[in-house]
C-alpha positions as CSV (number, residue, x, y, z in Angstrom):
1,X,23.4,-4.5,8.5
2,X,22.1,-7.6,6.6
3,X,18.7,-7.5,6.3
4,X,16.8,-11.1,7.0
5,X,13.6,-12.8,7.7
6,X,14.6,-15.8,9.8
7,X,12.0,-17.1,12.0
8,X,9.6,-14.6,10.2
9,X,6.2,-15.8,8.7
10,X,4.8,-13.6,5.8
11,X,1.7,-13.4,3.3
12,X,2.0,-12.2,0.4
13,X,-1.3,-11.4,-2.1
14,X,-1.2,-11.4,-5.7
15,X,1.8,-13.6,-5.6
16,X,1.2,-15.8,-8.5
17,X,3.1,-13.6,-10.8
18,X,4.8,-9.8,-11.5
19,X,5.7,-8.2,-8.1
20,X,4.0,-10.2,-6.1
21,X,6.0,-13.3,-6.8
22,X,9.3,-11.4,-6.5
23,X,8.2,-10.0,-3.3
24,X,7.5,-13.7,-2.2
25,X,10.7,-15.2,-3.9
26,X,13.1,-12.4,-2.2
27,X,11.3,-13.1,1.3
28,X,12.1,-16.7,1.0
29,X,15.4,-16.3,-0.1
30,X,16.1,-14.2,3.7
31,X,14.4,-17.0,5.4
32,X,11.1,-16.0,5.6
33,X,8.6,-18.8,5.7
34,X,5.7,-17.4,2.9
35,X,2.0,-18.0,2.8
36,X,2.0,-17.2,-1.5
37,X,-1.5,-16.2,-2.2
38,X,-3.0,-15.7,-5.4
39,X,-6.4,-16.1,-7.4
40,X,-4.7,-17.0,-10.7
41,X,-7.1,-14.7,-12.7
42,X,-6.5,-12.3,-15.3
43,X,-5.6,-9.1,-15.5
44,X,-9.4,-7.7,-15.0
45,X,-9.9,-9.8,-12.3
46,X,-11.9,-12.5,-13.8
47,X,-11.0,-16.2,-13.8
48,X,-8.5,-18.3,-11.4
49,X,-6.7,-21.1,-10.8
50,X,-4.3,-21.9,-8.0
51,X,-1.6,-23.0,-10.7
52,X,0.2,-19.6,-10.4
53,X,0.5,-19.5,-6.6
54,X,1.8,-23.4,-6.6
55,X,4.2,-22.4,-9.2
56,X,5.8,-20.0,-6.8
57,X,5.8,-22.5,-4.0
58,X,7.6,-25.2,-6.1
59,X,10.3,-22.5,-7.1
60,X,11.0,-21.4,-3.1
61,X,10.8,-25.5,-2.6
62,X,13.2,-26.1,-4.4
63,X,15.4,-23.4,-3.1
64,X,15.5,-25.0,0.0
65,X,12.9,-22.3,1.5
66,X,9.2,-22.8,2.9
67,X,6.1,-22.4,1.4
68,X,2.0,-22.6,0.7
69,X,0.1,-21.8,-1.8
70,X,-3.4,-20.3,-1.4
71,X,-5.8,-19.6,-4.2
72,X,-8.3,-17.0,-2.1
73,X,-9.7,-14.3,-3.4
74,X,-8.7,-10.8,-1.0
75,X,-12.5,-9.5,-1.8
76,X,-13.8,-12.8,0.4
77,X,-13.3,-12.0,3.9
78,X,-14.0,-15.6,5.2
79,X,-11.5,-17.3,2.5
80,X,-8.9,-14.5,4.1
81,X,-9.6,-15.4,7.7
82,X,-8.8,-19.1,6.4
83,X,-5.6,-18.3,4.3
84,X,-4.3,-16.5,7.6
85,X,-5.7,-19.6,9.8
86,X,-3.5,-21.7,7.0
87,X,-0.3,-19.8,8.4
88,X,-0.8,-19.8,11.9
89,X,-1.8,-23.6,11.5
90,X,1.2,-24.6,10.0
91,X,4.1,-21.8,11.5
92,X,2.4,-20.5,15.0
93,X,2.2,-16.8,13.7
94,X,2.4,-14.3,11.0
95,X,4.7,-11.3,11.0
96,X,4.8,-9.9,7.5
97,X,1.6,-9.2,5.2
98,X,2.4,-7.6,2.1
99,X,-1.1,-6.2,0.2
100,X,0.1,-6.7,-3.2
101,X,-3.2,-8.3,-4.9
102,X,-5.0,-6.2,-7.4
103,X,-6.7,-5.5,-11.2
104,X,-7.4,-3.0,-13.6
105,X,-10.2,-1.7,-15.4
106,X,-9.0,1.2,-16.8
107,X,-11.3,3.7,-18.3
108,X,-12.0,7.6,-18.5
109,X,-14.3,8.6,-15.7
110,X,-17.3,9.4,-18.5
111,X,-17.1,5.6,-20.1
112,X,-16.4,3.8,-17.0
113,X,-19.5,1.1,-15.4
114,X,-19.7,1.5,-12.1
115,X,-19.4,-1.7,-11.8
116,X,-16.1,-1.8,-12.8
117,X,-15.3,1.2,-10.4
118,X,-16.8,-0.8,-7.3
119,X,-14.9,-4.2,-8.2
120,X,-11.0,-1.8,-8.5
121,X,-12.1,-0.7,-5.3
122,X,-13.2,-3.8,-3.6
123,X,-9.9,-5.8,-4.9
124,X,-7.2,-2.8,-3.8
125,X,-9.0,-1.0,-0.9
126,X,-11.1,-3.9,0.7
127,X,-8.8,-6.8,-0.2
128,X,-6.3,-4.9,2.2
129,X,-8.7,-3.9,4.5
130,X,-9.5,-8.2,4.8
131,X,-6.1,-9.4,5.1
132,X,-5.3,-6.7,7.5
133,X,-7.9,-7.4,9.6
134,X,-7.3,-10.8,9.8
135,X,-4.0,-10.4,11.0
136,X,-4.4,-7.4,13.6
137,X,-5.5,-9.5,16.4
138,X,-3.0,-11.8,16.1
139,X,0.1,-9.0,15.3
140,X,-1.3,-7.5,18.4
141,X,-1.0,-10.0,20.4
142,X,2.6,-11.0,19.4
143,X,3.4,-7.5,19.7
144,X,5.1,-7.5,16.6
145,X,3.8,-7.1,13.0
146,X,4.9,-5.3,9.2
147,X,2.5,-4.8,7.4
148,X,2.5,-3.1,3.5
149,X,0.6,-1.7,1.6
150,X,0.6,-1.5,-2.4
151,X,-0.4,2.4,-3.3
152,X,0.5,3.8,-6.8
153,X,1.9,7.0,-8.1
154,X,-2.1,7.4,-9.8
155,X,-3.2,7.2,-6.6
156,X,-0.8,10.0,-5.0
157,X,-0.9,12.2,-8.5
158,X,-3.2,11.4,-11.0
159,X,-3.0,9.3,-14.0
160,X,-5.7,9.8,-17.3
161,X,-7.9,6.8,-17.7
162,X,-7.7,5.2,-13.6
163,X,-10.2,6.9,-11.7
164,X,-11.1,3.7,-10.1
165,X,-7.4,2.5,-9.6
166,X,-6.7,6.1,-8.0
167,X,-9.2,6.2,-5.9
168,X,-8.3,2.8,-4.1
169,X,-4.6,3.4,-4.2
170,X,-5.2,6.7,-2.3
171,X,-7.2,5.3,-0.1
172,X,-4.8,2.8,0.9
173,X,-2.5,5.6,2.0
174,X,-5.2,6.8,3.9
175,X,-5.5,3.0,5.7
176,X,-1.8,3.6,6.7
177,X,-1.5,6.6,8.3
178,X,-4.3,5.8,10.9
179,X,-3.3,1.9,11.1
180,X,0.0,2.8,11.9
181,X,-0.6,5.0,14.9
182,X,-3.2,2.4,16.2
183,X,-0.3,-0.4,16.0
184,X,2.2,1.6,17.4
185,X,1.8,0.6,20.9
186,X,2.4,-2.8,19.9
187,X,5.3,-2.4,17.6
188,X,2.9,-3.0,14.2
189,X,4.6,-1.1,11.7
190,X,2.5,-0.1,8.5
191,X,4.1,1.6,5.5
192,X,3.4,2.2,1.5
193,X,4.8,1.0,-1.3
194,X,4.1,2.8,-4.9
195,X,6.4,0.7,-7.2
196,X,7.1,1.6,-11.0
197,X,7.2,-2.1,-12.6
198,X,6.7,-3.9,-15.9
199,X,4.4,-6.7,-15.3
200,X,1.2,-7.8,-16.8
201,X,-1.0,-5.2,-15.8
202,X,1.4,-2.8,-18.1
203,X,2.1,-4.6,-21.2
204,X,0.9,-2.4,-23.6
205,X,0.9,0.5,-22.1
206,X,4.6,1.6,-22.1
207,X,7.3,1.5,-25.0
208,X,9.2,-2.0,-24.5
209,X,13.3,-0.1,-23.9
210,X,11.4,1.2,-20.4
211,X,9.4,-2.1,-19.6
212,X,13.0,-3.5,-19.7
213,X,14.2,-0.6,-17.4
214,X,10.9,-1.4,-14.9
215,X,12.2,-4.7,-13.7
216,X,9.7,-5.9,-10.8
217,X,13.1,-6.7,-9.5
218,X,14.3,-3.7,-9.2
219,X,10.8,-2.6,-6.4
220,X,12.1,-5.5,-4.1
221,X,14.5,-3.7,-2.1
222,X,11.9,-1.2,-0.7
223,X,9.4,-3.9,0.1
224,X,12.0,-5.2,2.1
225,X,13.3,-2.5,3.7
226,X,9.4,-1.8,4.8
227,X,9.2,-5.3,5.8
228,X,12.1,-5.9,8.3
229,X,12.8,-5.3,11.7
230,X,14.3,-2.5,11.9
231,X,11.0,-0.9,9.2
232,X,9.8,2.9,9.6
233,X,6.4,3.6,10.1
234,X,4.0,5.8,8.1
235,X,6.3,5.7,5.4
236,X,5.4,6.0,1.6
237,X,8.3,4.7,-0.4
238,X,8.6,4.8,-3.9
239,X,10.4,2.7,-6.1
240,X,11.4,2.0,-9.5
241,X,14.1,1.4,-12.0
242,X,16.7,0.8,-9.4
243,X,15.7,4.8,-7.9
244,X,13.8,5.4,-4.4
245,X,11.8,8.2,-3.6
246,X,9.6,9.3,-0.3
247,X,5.8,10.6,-1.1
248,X,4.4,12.7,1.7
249,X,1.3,14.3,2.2
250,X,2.0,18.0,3.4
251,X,0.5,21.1,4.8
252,X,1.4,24.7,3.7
253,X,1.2,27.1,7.3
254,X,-1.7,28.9,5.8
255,X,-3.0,32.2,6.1
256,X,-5.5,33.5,8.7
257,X,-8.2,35.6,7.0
258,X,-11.3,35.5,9.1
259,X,-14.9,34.1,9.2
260,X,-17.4,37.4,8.0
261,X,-19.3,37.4,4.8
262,X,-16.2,38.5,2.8
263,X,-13.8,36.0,3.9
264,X,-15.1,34.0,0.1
265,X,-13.4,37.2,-1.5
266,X,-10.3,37.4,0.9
267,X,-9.7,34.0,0.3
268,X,-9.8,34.2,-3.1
269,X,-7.3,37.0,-3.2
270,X,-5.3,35.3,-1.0
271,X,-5.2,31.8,-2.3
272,X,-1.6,32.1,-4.0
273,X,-0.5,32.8,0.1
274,X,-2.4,30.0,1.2
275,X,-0.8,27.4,-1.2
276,X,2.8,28.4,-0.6
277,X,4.7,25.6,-0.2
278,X,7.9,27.6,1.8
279,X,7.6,26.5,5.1
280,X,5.3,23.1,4.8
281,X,5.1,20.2,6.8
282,X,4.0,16.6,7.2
283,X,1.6,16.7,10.1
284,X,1.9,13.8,12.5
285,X,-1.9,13.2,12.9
286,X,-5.0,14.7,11.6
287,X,-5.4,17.1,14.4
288,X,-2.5,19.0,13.2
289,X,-4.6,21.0,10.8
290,X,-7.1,21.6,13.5
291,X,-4.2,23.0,15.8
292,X,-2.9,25.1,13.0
293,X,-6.2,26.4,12.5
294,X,-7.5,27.4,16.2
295,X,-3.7,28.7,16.7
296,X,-3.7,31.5,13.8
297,X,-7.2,32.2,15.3
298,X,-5.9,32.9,18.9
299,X,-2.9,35.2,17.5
300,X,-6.0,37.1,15.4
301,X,-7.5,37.6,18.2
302,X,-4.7,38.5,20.3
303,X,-4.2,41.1,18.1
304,X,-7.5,42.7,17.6
């Protein structure tokens, strides 16, 4: 099956450069018409200039493909709502949006402004939030829509120094898993990307043999896969390197133990039982830990 984007209209953030502009470039080249969107500023977030997102455009041009550039920032709702006006004003609708925009401002926890915690945040979390919301309506009413979202393995594990970038890549997941069964009924599909990539925001950071391994290339495939037709939903997909992974958030089966005044103490002797990992799953919904729960409490008291 040959995966392609004909007839398809997609944004793409942060397109100006890194993964972002291969994400845009590859849509193109299956015959996706692309909305590229980019700020042009630095790593940090500060500055911009639409050059970087016209670049891109001139490039899928000249390929033969379609393309607009757009120079909004993903933290202004109303310069969003426009950028997505843009696309439906020039192709009728918009089928793909790929939250790839973001910055760093990395830090340890103790050093970090908050300032600088706030503006990771509001780039990542609330840039998504924006361009997702700006195109829910009109998915809806097509009854069709792909929509991804950029997380990071700091988000899903940890990483020293990002406490800001974490914290908004997590929350992204969270964004998904509700998103996705709210736009199942009208075949939106909404899935996570956490990509392993050498582009600006890791020069510097990582030993330049592995930047060489980390291709942005090499994320493209997964991005795609998320994107198409025939996409899964609720999905976290990892990529990197030319290797693919699947993230999930799980839920040992848990131990009942009781609600007196030494249920602390049980608990704590217990905790290695209640952390087993044998037997976990990935809950469907949030009310599968609720379900769990009152369950183990009805056999308990079945019992007694």
């Amino acid at each position: 099956m040959t995966i392609d984007f004909m007839g398809r209209v997609a944004i793409v953030t942060g397109a100006g450069g890194g993964l972002g502009r291969q994400h845009a470039l590859a849509l193109a080249a299956r015959g996706a018409k692309v909305l590229v969107n980019d700020l042009g500023g630095a790593c940090d977030g500060s500055g911009g200039s639409a050059s970087a997102a016209q670049a891109v455009v001139a490039q899928i041009r000249a390929a033969g493909g379609e393309a607009l550039a757009n120079s909004a920032s993903v933290t202004n709702f109303a310069a969003v709502q426009a950028m997505v006006q843009q696309a439906v004003d020039a192709w009728g609708r918009v089928d793909i949006l790929v939250n790839n925009a973001g910055i760093l401002r990395d830090k340890t926890f103790a050093k970090m402004d908050l300032a600088d915690f706030e503006l990771v945040v509001d780039v990542h979390l609330m840039g998504a939030v924006h361009c997702t919301k700006a195109v829910w309506a009109i998915m809806n009413a097509q009854k069709y829509g792909r929509i991804v979202m950029t997380t990071s393995s700091t988000g899903l594990y940890g990483n020293f120094g990002q406490s800001n970038y974490g914290a908004a890549k997590m929350a992204l997941v969270g964004l998904m898993q509700t998103l996705a069964l709210e736009g199942a009924k009208n075949d939106i599909r909404v899935n996570c990307l956490a990509p392993t990539a050498a582009t600006r925001m890791t020069e510097g950071l990582l030993p330049q043999a592995v930047l060489d391994a980390l291709k942005p290339e090499a994320v493209v495939p997964a991005m795609l896969v998320l994107a198409s037709q025939a996409a899964p939903t609720r999905t976290i997909l990892c990529a990197g390197a030319g290797s693919f992974e699947a993230a999930h958030i799980t839920m040992t089966e848990g131990v009942w133990i009781g609600t007196d005044a030494m249920t602390p103490e049980r608990l704590a002797e217990r905790l290695l039982e209640v952390t087993d990992r044998a037997g976990d799953c990935v809950p469907q919904s949030g009310s599968a830990q609720g379900s769990n729960e009152v369950a183990k409490a009805m056999a308990a008291v079945a019992l007694a």
